[in-house]
C-alpha positions in Angstrom: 0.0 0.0 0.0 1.4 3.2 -0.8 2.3 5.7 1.6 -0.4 8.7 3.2 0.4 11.8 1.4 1.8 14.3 2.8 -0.1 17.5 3.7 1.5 19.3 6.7 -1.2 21.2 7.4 -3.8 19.3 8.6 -0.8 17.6 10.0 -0.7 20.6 12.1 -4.5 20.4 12.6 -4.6 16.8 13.9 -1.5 17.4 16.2 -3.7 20.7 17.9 -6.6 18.2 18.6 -4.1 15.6 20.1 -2.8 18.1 21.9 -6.3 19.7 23.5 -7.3 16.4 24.7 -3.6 15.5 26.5 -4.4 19.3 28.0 -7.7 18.5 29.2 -7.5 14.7 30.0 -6.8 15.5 33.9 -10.0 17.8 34.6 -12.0 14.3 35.8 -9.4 14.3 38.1 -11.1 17.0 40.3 -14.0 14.3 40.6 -12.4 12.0 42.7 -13.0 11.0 46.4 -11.7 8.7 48.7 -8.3 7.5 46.4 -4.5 8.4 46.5 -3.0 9.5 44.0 -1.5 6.1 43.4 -4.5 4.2 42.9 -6.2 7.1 40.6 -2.8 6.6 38.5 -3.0 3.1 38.5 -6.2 2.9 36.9 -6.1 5.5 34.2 -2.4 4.1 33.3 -4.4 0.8 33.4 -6.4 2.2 30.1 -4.0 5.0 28.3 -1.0 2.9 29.1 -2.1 -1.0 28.3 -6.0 -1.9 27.5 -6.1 1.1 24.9 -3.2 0.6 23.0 -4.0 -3.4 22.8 -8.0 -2.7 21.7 -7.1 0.7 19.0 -4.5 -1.9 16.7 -6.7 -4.7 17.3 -9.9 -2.1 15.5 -7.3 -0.2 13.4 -4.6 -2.3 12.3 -5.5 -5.1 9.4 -4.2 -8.5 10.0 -2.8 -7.5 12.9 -1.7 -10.8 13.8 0.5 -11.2 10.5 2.0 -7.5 10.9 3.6 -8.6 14.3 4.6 -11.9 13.3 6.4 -9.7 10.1 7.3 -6.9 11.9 11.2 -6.6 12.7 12.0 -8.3 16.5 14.4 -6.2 17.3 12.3 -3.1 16.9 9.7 -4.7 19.1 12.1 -4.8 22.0 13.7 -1.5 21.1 10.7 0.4 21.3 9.2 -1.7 24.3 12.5 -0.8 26.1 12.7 2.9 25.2 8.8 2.9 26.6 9.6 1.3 29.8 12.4 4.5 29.9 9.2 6.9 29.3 8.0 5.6 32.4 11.0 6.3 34.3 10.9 9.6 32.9 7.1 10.1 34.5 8.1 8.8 38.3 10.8 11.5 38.0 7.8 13.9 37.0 6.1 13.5 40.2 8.7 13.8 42.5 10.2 16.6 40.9 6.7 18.7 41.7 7.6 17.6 45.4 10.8 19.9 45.0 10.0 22.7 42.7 6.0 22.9 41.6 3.9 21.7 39.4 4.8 24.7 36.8 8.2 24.9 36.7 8.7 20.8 36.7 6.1 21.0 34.0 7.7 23.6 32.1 11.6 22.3 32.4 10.5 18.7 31.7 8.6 19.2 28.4 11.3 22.3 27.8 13.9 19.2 27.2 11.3 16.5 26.4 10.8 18.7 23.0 14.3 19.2 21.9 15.9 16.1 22.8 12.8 14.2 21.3 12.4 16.2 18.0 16.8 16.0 17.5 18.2 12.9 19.0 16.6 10.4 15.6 18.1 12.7 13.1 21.6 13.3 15.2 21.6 9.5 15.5 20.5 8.7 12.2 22.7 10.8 10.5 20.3 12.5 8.7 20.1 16.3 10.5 22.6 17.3 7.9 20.3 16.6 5.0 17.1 17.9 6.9 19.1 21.5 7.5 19.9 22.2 3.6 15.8 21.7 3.1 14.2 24.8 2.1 12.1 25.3 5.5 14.4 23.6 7.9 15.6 27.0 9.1 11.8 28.0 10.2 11.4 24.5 11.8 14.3 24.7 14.1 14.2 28.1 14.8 10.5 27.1 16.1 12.0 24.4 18.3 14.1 26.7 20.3 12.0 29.6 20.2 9.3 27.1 21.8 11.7 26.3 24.4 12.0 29.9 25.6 8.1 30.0 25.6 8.1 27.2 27.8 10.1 28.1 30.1 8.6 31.9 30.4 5.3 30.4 30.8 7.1 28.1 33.6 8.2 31.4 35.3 4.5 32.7 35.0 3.1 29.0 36.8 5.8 29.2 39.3 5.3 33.4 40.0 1.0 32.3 40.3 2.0 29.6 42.5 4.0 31.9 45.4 1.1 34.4 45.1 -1.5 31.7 45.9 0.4 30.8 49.0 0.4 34.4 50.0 -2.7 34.7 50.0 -3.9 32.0 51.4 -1.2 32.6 54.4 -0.1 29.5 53.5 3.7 28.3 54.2 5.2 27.1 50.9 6.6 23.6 50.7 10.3 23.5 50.4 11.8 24.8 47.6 14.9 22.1 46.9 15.8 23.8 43.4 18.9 21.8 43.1 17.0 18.3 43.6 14.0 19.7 41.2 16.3 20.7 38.9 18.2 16.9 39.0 14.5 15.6 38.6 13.4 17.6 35.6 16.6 16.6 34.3 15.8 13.0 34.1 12.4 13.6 34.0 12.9 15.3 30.4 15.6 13.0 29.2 13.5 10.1 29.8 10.1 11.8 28.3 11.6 12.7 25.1 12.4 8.7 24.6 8.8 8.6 24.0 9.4 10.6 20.9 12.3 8.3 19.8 10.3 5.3 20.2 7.6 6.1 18.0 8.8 8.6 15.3 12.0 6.3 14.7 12.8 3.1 16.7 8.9 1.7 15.4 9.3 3.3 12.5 9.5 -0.4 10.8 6.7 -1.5 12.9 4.3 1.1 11.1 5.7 0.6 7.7 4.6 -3.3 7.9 1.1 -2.8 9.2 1.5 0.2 6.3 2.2 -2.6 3.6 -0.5 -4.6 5.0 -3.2 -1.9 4.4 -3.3 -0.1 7.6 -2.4 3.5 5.7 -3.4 6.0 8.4 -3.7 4.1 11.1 -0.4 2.3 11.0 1.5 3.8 14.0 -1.1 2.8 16.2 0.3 -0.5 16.4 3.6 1.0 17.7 1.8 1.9 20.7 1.3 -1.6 21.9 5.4 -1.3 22.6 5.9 2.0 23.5 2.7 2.3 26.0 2.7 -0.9 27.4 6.5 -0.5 28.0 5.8 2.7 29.7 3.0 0.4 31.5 5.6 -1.4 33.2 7.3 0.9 35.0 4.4 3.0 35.8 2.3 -0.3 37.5 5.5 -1.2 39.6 6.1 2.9 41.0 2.1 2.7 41.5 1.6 -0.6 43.3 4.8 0.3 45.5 3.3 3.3 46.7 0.6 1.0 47.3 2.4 -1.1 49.2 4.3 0.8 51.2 1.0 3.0 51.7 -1.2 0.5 52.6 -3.6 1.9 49.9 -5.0 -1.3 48.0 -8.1 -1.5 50.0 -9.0 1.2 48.1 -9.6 -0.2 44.6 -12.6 -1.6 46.2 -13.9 1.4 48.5 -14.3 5.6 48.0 -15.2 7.8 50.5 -18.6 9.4 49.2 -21.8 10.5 51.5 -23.9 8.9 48.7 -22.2 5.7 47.8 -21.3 6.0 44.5 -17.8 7.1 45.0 -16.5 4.1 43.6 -18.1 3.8 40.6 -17.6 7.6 39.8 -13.8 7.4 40.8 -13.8 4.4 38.1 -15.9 6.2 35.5 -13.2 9.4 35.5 -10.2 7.4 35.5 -11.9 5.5 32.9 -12.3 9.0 30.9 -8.6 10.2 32.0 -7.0 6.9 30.1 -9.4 8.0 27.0 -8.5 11.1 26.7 -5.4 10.6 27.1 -4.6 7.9 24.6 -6.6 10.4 22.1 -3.7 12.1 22.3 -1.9 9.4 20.9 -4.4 8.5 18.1 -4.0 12.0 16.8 -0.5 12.2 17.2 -0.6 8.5 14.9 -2.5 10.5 12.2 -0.7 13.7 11.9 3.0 12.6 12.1 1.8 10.4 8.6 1.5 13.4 6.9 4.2 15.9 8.3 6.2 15.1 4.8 9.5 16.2 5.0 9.5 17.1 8.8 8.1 14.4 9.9 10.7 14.4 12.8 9.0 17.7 13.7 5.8 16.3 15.2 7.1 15.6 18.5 8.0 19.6 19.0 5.2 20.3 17.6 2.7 18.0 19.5 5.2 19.6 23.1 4.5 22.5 22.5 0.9 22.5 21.8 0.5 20.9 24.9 2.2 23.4 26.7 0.0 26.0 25.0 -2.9 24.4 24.7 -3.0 23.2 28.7 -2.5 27.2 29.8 -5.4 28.6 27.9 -7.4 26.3 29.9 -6.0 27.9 32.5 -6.6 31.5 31.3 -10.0 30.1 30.4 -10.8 28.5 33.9 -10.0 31.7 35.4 -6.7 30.1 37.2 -5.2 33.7 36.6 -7.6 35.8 38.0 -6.8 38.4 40.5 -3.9 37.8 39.8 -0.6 40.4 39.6 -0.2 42.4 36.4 3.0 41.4 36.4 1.8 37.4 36.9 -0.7 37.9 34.0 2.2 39.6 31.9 4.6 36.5 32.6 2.6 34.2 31.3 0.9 36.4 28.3 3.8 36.7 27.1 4.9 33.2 27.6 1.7 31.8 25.9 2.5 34.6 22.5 6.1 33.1 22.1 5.1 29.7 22.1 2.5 30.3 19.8 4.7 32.0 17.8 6.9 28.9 17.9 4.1 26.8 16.8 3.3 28.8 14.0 7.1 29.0 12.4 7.0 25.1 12.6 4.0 25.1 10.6 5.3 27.4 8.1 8.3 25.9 7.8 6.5 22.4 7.4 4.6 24.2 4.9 7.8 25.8 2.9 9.5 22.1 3.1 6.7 20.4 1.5 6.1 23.1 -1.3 9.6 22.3 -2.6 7.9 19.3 -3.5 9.0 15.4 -2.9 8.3 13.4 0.1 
């Protein structure tokens, strides 16, 4: 079968619903009575992480059976190894908040998650050479750095929010260990951008057999049973230790709720987390296909939409109100360079493709 055309646009257009849903996938969240954080994880890794993966080939893949029996072995471990790395890279996450905050982990750990995970394939394929003397390249990774500024200014703006909620609550804030967070984020980043590696190029052979066996499309979905379930892995053992150690397991079978259904509800929104935020994935599947040239792009792109798209829910949920000028200012500002940054990675998709050739 040949392969989807290329049409970096709608690429673009595919990667911005991807990215909404990541952005929104924790609001259910807020729902929840009665469970740790641990078991809440647990179950919605249970879904984006291993059930959703296994059930999306098994609809969208043809002859799935065949297509793993043909794909290559060794990219089936590579990729489920590189995934069970991701999950590292997400225990680091959450301790690193301990340390430094939600906002500036967030911000530091996607910061490096998007360059390291948009440049490591093409350093270690040898290809970045090629990819620079494209007509277009220059926008694209001028977009990738300019993105990282972004993200970290809009860090600064989460982190700047987060003192001045303290304050006035009359709150004390938890310790600030920047050297630990820092350490954290570092790993945290590292290990996150493997993600990227895993799908764009280590199952790159993986998609290009279920491609030959019709799944056009749809074919990287099938890379996902590597790269999530190997994330699965770590993420389970992290979970059911804290479980452990916690003494939390009772509550898979009880919630805390005045009118009994607190375990069914906590079930339904972890249920909707793992949807949502395998959606991601499914979109991400669809638009890297047709990136063309700069198909190594997607991951940058897909960051930084996340970052962008995740703070004007903020904005929009009124999580800046009241705030500081100078708050509102940090993270307006933030929010405008990393749209720009989007925008130049779309135009220079756009330029690369209308030189014409795959």
């Amino acid at each position: 079968m040949d392969a989807v055309a290329a049409n970096p646009i709608l690429g673009v257009v595919l990667h911005a619903f991807g990215a909404t849903s990541a952005a929104l996938c924790y609001t259910p969240q807020q729902k929840l009575r009665g469970w740790s954080w641990q078991t809440y994880w647990l179950a919605q890794a249970s879904v984006c992480w291993f059930l959703a993966p296994i059930i999306g080939a098994w609809i969208t893949i043809p002859q799935l059976a065949t297509v793993l029996r043909s794909a290559p072995h060794s990219a089936m471990l590579t990729t489920f190894a590189l995934g069970v790395a991701y999950g590292i890279g997400g225990t680091a996450f959450g301790m690193a908040i301990r340390h430094i905050g939600y906002s500036l982990t967030y911000a530091l750990a996607i910061g490096i998650s998007c360059v390291l995970g948009t440049l490591t394939g093409p350093i270690l394929s040898g290809s970045l050479r090629s990819i620079l003397d494209q007509r277009g390249s220059g926008w694209v990774m001028s977009g990738v750095f300019i993105g990282l500024l972004g993200t970290l200014l809009c860090g600064l703006a989460g982190r700047l929010k987060e003192v001045e909620l303290q304050e006035n609550k009359g709150t004390t804030a938890r310790p600030f260990a920047l050297g630990k967070g820092l350490l954290l984020c570092g790993i945290a980043g590292i290990f996150s951008a493997v993600y990227g590696i895993a799908v764009n190029d280590a199952g790159k052979p993986i998609a290009e057999t279920a491609l030959r066996f019709g799944a056009g499309h749809w074919q990287t979905n099938v890379v996902y049973i590597f790269s999530n379930t190997g994330a699965f892995v770590t993420t389970a053992l992290y979970c059911l230790w804290l479980s452990w150690s916690q003494k939390t397991f009772r509550e898979f079978g009880q919630a805390k709720d005045s009118l009994g259904s607190g375990l069914a509800t906590n079930y339904l929104m972890a249920l909707l987390t793992g949807a949502m935020w395998y959606s991601q994935f499914l979109f991400y599947g669809l638009a890297h296909v047709r990136m063309g040239k700069f198909e190594f792009s997607s991951w940058a792109i897909h960051m930084l939409m996340l970052i962008l798209f995740s703070s004007l829910a903020g904005v929009a949920l009124r999580e800046w109100h009241g705030r500081r000028a100078q708050t509102k200012a940090a993270i307006m500002v933030g929010l405008l360079v990393v749209g720009g940054a989007v925008l130049a990675l779309t135009y220079g998709n756009y330029l690369g493709q209308s030189a014409g050739g795959h």
